[in-house]
VEXZATI-253654 format. One record per residue (C-alpha): residue in three letters; x, y, z; chain. Coordinates in steps of 0.2 Angstrom, whole numbers. Layout:
<nodes>
NODE    aa       u       v       w   ch
NODE   ALA       X       Y       Z    A
...
</nodes>
This chain:
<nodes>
NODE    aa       u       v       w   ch
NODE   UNK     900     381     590    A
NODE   UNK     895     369     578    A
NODE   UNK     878     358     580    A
NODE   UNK     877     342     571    A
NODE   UNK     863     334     580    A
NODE   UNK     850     346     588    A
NODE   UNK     845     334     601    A
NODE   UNK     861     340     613    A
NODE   UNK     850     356     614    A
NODE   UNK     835     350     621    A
NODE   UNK     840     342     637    A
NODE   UNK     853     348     651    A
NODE   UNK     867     336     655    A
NODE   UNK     867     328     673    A
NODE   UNK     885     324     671    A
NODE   UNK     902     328     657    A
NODE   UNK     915     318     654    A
NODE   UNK     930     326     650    A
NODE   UNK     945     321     641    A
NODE   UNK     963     328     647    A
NODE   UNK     979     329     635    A
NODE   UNK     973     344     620    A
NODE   UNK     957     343     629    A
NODE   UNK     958     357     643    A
NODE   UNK     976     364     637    A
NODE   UNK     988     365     623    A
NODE   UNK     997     346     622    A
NODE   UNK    1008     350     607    A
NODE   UNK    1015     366     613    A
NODE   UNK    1020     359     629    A
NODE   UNK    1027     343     623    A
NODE   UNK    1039     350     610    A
NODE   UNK    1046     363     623    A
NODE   UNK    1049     348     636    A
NODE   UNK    1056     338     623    A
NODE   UNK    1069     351     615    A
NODE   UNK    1073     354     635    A
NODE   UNK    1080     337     634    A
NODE   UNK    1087     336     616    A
NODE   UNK    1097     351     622    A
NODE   UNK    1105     342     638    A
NODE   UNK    1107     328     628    A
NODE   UNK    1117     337     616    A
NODE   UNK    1129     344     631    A
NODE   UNK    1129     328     642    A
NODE   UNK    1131     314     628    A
NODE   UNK    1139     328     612    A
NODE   UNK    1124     319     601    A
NODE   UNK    1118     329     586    A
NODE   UNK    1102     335     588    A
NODE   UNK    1096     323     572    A
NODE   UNK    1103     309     583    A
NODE   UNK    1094     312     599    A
NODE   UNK    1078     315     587    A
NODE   UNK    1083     298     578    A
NODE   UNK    1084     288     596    A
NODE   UNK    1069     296     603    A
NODE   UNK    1057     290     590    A
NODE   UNK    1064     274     589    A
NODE   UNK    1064     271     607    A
NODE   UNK    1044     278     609    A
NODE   UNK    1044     264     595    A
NODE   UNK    1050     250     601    A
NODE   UNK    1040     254     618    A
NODE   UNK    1023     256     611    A
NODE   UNK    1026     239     602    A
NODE   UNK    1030     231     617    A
NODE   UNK    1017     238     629    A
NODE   UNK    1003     240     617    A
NODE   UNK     990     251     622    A
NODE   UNK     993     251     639    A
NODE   UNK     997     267     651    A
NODE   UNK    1012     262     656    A
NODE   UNK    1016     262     634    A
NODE   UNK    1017     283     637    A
NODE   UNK    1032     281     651    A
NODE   UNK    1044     295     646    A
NODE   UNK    1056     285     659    A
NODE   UNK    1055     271     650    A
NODE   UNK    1057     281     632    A
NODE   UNK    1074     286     639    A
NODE   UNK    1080     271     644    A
NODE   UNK    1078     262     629    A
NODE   UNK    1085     280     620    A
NODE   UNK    1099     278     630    A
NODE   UNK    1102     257     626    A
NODE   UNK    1099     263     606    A
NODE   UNK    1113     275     607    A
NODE   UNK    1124     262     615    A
NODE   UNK    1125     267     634    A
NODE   UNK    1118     253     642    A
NODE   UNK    1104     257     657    A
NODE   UNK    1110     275     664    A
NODE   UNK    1096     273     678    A
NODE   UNK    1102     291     684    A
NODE   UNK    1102     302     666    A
NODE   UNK    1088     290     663    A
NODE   UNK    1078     299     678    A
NODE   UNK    1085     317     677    A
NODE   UNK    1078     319     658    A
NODE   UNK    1062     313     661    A
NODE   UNK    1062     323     676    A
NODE   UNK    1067     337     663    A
NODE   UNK    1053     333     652    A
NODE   UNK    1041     335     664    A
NODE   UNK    1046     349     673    A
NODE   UNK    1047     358     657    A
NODE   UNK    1029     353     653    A
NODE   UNK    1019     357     669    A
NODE   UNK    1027     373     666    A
NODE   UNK    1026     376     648    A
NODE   UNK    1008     371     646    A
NODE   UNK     993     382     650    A
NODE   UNK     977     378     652    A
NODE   UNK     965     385     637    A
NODE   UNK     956     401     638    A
NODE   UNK     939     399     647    A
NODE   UNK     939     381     652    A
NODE   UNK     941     383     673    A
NODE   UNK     926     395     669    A
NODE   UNK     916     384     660    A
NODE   UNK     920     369     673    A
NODE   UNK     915     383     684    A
NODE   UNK     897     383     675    A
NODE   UNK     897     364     678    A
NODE   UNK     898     366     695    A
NODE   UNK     887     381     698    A
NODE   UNK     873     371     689    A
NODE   UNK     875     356     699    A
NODE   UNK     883     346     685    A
NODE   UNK     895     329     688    A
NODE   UNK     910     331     682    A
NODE   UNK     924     319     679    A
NODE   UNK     941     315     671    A
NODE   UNK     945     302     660    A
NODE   UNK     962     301     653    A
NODE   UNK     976     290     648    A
NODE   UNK     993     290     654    A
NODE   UNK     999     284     670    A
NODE   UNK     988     292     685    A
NODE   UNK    1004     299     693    A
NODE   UNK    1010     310     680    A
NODE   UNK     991     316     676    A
NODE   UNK     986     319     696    A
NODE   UNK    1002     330     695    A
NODE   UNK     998     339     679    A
NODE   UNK     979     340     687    A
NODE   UNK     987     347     703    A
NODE   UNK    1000     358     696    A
NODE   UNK     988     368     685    A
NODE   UNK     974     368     701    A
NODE   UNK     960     357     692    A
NODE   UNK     960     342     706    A
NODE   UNK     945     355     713    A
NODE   UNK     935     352     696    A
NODE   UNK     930     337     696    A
NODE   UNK     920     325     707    A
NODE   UNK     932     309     701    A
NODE   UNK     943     304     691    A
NODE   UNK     949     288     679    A
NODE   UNK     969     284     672    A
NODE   UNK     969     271     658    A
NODE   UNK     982     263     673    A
NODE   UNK     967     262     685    A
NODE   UNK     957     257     670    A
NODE   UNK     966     245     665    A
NODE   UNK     964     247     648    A
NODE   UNK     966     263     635    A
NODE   UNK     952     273     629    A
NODE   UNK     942     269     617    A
NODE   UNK     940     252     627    A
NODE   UNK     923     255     636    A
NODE   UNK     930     248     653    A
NODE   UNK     936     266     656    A
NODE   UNK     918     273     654    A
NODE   UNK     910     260     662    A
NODE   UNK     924     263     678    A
NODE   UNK     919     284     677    A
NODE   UNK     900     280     674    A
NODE   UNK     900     268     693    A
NODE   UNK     911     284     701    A
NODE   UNK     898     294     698    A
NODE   UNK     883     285     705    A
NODE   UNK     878     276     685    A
NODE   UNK     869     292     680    A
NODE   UNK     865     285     664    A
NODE   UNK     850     283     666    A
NODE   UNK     846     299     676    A
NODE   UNK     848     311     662    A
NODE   UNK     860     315     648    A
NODE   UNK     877     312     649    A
NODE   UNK     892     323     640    A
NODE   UNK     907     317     633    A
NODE   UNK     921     332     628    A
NODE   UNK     936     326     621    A
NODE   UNK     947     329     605    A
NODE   UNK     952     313     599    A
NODE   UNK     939     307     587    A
NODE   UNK     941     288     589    A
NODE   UNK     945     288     609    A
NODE   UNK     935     300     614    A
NODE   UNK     920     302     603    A
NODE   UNK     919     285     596    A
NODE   UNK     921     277     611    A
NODE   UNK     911     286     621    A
NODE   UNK     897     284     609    A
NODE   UNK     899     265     609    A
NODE   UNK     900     262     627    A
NODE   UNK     887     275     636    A
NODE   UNK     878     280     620    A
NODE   UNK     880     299     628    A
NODE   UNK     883     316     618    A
NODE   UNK     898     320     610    A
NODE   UNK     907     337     611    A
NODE   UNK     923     338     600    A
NODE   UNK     936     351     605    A
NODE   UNK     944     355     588    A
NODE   UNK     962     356     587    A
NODE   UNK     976     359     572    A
NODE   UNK     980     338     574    A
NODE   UNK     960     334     571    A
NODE   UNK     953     338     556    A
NODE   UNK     940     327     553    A
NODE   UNK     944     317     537    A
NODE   UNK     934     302     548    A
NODE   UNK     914     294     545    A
NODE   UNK     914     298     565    A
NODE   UNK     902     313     569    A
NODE   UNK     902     323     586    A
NODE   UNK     885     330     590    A
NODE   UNK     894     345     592    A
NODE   UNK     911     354     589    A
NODE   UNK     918     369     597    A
NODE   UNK     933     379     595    A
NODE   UNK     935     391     612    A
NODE   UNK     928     385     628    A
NODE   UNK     915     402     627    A
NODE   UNK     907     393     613    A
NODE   UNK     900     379     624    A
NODE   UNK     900     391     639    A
NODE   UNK     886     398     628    A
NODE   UNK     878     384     624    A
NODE   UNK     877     377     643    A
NODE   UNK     869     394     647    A
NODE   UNK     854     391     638    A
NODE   UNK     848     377     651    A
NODE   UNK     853     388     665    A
</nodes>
């Protein structure tokens, strides 16, 4: 584990937020198996190339985000598919529309796994009378079912969507939603932020609590960035390790 401000040492936390998507488990992995599950009944259903679904797809994720902004409901995979669907010329197909997102997400909840450690150290948490809590973007729907397929629901003491928010992260109304869930522990003790997007989760969790930043390194975040965490860990032993040494 890498230390870039020894002050994260000297005090244990009273509560960590955690950060979901490549967070806890594997994001990419499961997202390009879901996706190919579709691109291949695409292929049967519709006799598309697999470059013309891929074409479709990213334009249609496009022209969603541009319209939604950053706004939960700008990740809908049902709403992706629809507009796919438009692009290639079929008007609304409510029903295909609803069986490949139901494809996608299928595949996903059982694609994905959970990374090596991390129930153990939530575990920890919980044994050293920690809070704990989730906040995550997306729709709250699809991220309670991912949370209750892979049995985290009984990790964490509350939760926060970007849809119950109202707003994406790094916007600090997220934050400030988690921070009154868990009884404003601010000024209790020291707060954690764990999360592997530099500018949602680290950035923003410094701006608006000011806490401790813990980055989760992944392949997709190499830090060419002027935003420091206070600390950066590979495996979930690392900062299983590093929790030990207040308990």
């Amino acid at each position: 584990m890498k230390i870039n401000n020894q002050d994260i040492l000297k005090l244990k936390p009273v509560a960590v937020i955690f950060d979901l998507d490549n967070t806890l488990y594997d994001y990419e992995r499961a997202h390009n198996a879901s996706i190919k599950a579709v691109c291949n009944k695409v292929i049967k259903k519709l006799n598309l190339t697999e470059a013309q679904f891929y074409q479709a797809f990213k334009e249609a994720k496009k022209q969603i985000k541009e319209t939604l902004g950053e706004t939960a409901s700008s990740h809908s995979r049902l709403l992706y598919f629809q507009r796919m669907l438009e692009i290639i010329g079929l008007r609304s197909q409510v029903l295909m529309a609803l069986e490949f997102e139901q494809t996608y997400w299928n595949t996903f909840l059982n694609t994905a796994e959970i990374y090596h450690d991390a129930k153990e150290f939530l575990d920890d948490l919980r044994i050293a009378g920690i809070q704990t809590a989730l906040l995550t973007d997306l729709t709250a729907q699809i991220q309670f079912r991912k949370i209750s397929y892979w049995g985290l629901d009984r990790y964490f003491d509350n939760i926060v969507t970007s849809e119950e928010a109202g707003t994406e992260k790094p916007h600090r109304k997220g934050f400030e939603l988690v921070m009154k869930k868990l009884g404003n522990p601010v000024g209790q003790g020291v707060i954690w932020m764990v999360g592997d997007n530099l500018e949602k989760d680290i950035a923003g969790a410094k701006t608006a609590l000011n806490c401790y930043t813990i980055l989760k390194q992944t392949n997709a975040n190499y830090n060419s960035s002027q935003i420091v965490p206070d600390a950066e860990f590979n495996e979930f032993m690392d900062i299983r390790a590093c929790l030990k040494s207040f308990c």
